[in-house]
N, C-alpha and C positions, 0 to 999 in steps of 0.2 A: 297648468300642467296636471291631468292624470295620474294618479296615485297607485299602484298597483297593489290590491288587495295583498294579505296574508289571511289565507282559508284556513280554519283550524274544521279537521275531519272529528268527527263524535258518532256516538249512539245517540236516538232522541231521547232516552228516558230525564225525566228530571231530571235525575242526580248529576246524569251525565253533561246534561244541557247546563246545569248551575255550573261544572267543573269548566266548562269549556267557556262562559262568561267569565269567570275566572282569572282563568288565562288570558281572556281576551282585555279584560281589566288593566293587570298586569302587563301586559305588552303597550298598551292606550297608556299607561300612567307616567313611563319612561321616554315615552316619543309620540307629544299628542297631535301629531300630522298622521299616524301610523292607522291604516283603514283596518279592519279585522274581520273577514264574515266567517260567518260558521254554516258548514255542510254537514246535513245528519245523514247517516246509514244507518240501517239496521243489520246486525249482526246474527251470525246463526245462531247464538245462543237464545237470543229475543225471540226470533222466527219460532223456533222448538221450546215451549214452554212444558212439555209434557216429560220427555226425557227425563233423567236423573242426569246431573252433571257430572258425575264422575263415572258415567257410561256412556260416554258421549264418542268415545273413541278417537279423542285427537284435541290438541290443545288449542289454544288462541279461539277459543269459541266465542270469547268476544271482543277478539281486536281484529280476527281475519281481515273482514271487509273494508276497518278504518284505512287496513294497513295496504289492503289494494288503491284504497285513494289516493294513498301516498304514491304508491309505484306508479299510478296510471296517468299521475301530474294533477288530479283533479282537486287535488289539496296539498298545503305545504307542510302542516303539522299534524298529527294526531292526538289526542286529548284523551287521556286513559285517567279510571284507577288502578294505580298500579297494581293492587293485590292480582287485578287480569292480566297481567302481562307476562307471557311466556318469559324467558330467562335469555332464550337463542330469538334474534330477530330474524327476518327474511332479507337476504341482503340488498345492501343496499340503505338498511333502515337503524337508525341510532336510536339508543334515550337520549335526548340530546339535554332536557331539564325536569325540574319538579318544585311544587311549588312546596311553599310552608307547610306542615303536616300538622295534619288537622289530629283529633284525639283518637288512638289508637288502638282504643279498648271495644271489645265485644261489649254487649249490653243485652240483657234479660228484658223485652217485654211482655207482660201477659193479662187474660185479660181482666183480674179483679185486682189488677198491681199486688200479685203477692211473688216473691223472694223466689227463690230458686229453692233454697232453702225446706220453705212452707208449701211448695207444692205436693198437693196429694200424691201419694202412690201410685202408678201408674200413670199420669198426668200426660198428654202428649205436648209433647213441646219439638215444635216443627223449625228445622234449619236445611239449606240447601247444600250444606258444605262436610266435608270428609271429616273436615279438622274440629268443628265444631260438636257433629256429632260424636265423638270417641273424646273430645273432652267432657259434654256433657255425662257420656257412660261413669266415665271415671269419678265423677261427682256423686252423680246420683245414677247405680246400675237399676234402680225400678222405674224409671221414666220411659214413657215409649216415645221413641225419634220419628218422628214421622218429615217424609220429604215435601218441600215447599220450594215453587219456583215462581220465579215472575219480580218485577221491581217492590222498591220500598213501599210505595204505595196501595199495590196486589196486595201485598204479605201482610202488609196492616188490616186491610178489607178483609181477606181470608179468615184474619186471625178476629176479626170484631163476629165472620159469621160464623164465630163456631168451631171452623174447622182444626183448631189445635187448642189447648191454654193455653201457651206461651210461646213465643218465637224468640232466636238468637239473632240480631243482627249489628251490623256497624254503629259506631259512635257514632262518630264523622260522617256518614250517612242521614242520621236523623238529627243532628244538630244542621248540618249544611240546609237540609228542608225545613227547618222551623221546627220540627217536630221531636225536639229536646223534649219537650212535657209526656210525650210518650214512653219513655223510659222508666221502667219500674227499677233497675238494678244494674249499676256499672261492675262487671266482673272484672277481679282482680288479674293481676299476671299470672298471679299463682293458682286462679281458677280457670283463667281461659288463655293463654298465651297467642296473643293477635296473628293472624296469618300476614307472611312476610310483605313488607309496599304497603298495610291496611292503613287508610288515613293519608297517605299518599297521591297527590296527582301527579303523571309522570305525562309527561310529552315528548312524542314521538318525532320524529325529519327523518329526509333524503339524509345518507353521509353527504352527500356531495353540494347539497343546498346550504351554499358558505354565508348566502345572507340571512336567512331564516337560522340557522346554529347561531350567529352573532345575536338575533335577536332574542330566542332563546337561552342564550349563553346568559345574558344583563338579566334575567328574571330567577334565574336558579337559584333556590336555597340551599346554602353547604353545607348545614347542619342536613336537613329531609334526604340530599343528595348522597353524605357521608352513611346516614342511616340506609338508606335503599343501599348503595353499594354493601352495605355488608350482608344484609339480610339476604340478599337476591345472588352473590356468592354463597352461601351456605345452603341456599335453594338449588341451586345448579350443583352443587358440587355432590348434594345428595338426590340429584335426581328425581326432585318432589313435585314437580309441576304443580301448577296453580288451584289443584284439589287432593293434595295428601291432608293424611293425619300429622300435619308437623306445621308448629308455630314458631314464629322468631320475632322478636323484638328487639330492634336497636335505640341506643339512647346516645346522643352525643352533646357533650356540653364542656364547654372550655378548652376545646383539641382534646379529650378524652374522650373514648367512642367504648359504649359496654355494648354485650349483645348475649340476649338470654336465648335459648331455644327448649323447644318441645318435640320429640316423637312419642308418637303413641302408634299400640294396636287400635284398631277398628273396633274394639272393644270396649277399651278404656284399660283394661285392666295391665299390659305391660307399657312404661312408660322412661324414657330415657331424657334427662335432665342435664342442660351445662349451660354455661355461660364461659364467657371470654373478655377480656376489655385488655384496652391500648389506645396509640395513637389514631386520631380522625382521622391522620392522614396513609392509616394502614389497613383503613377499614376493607377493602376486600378481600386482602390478605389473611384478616382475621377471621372474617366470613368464612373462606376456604378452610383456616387453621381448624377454627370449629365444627365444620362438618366432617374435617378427617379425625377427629375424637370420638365423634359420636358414630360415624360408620364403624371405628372400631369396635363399638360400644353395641352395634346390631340393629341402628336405626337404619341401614337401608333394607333390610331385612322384613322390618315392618312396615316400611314404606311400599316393597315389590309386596309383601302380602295384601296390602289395601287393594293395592291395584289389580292385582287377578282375582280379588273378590270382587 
């Protein structure tokens, strides 16, 4: 008897392609009759390597196209990292799980492995993200930011020919590729506060796809799951999409769930700090609780200023 695949939809880039074997892993480990293929698209954000991302004019730049495959039947799952995943889906379309979260931290590399610290004066050090550049300002205001787009791979090439010292990117990015040794410098919370989902795979379904959610359902970690819900509450509530100047961090361990956050100017130089903890089992709640602190506190403020710069 015929087995009827379970398609997981992706981007082809590596990173993407390792999260979606992943997945696929995971699903094969729990029911090993269970077939798995994998369908790549390429998304607009891939297609446009020139742009700046956060003048891109419109979110889901890189889930759009997974997430038409989902609608269009031509897959059942969608295979993200979370940190891309807009907050509101298209209906129809759930988070339905996520896997074990991988290490959560920004990372420094550059190219004579020196510090962040020990970088010369004016040093360019290239990152593609809102959050990352106005945390760097705030570190060090004589470095020049210079913008970098394209996969982990591009950005490593880029950065070997020259074109920056140093670049900021994922932990869990370069450890998932092997390329842990490239890592000059693990930044702290308190120097770079992870963007919300970072380190995170999130998988995507139809609502209404009751057998695919079942299967999905038997893979999700509670802990990655409790953290995404908070973080991605505090996202939404503050209206930050998937490229403000604002970091959040959940940690959950033993049914207690903390969660740090960061806004920042575009600048570095104004910067709003809180944290929150409770129950795991309250965590979007908490998420919510903490972004109506901090909008009091004038972080959406500098959030809408990023975004009309």
């Amino acid at each position: 008897m015929s087995v009827t695949p379970i398609v997981l939809a992706t981007r082809g880039s590596a990173l993407a392609l390792w999260q979606a074997e992943a997945t696929s892993r995971a699903l094969r480990a729990g029911c090993s009759d269970l077939v798995v293929q994998i369908l790549t698209v390429k998304s607009g954000g891939d297609r446009d390597q020139t742009t700046e991302l956060a003048r891109f004019g419109r979110t889901a730049i890189f889930t759009a196209e997974v997430d038409a495959a989902l609608l269009e039947r031509r897959a059942h799952a969608g295979v993200h990292s979370l940190k891309d995943v807009p907050t509101s889906f298209p209906d129809g379309l759930v988070l339905a799980s996520v896997l074990a979260r991988g290490s959560p931290e920004d990372v420094l590399v550059s190219r004579n492995d020196t510090k962040l610290a020990d970088l010369r004066r004016g040093a360019r050090v290239a990152t593609g993200s809102v959050r990352r550049a106005a945390m760097l300002r705030r570190l060090r205001p004589d470095l020049v930011i210079v913008e970098i787009r394209g996969n982990v791979d591009t950005r490593l090439a880029k950065l070997d020919a020259g074109d920056a010292d140093a670049i900021v990117l994922a932990r869990a990015g370069l450890e998932r590729l092997g390329l842990a040794a490239r890592i000059t410098q693990i930044l702290t919370r308190e120097e770079s506060v992870p963007a919300p989902g970072q380190g995170i795979v999130g998988i995507v379904c139809r609502a209404d796809d009751v057998a695919t959610r079942a299967h999905l359902d038997r893979i999700c970690d509670r802990e990655g799951a409790a953290e995404a819900l908070a973080e991605r509450a505090l996202l939404h509530a503050l209206h930050g999409g998937c490229n403000a100047p604002l970091g959040a961090h959940a940690r959950a361990r033993d049914d207690v769930i903390t969660l740090v956050a960061r806004v920042l100017s575009e600048d570095g130089r104004e910067c709003i700090d809180d944290s929150i903890h409770g129950s795991i089992d309250d965590a979007e709640a908490l998420g919510r609780a903490l972004a109506e602190r901090m909008a009091a506190a004038g972080a959406k403020r500098l959030i809408d200023a990023a975004r009309e710069g």
